[in-house]
C-alpha positions in Angstrom: 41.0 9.1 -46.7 38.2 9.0 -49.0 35.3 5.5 -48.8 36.5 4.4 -52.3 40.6 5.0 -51.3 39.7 2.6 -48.5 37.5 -0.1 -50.4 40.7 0.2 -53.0 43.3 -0.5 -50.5 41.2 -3.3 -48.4 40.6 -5.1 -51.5 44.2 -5.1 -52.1 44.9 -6.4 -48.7 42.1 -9.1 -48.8 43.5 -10.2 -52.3 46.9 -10.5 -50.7 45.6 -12.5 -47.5 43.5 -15.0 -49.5 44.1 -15.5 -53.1 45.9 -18.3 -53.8 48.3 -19.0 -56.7 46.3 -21.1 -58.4 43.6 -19.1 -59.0 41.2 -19.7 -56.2 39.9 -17.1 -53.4 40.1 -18.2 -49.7 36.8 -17.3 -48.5 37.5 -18.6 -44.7 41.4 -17.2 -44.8 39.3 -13.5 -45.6 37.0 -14.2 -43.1 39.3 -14.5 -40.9 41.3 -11.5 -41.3 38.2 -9.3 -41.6 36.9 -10.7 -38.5 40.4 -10.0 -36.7 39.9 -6.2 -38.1 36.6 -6.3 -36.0 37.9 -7.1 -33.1 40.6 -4.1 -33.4 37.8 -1.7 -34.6 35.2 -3.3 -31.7 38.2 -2.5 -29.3 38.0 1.4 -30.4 34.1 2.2 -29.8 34.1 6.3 -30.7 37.2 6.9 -32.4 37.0 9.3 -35.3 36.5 7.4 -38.5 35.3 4.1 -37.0 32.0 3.8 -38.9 34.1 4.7 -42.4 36.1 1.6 -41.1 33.1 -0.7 -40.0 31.8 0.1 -43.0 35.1 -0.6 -45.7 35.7 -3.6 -43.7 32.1 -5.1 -44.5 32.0 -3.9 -47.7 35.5 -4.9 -49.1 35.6 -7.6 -51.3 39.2 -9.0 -52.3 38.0 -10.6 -55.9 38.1 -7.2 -57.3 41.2 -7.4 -59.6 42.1 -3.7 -60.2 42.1 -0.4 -57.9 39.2 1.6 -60.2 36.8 -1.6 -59.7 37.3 -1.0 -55.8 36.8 2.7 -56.4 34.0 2.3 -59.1 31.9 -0.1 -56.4 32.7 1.9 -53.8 31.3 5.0 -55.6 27.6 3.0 -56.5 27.8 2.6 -52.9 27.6 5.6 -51.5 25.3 6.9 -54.3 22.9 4.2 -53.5 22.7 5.0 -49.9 22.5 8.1 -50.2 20.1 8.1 -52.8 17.6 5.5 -50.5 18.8 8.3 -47.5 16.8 10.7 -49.8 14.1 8.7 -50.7 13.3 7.8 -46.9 13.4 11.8 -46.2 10.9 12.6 -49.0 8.9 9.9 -48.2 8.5 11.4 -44.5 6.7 14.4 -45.5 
């Protein structure tokens, strides 16, 4: 599964665990659930994938409202690191 496909469905479940019907986010209630996800992904040290997981779980944010804001953030992520990833190599010569 591709970085954004997992920011887009990890939004989705953090809007499901803490948005409330009227109208407010539950910062602790996503909390929560994202630190019970580290504790599964802490409990699997080495498994294939587990950094892409570390990684969606951080930087999934369950305010986004539709899939393609998931996918368009998690896009500038991964352009922005690699792009300091880059810089940092150039910068070593």
């Amino acid at each position: 599964m591709s970085v954004e496909a997992a920011v887009a469905y990890f939004d989705a479940t953090l809007r499901i665990v803490a948005w409330h019907r009227h109208g407010q986010y539950d910062l602790t209630a996503a909390e929560a659930f994202r630190a019970g996800i580290h504790a599964r992904l802490d409990a699997m040290p080495g498994a294939r994938g587990i950094r892409q997981a570390r990684f969606v779980t951080d930087f999934a944010d369950g305010r986004a409202r539709l899939p393609g804001k998931s996918v368009s953030r998690g896009l500038c992520s991964v352009a922005s690191a690699s792009s300091t990833a880059r810089a940092s190599t150039s910068t070593r010569r």
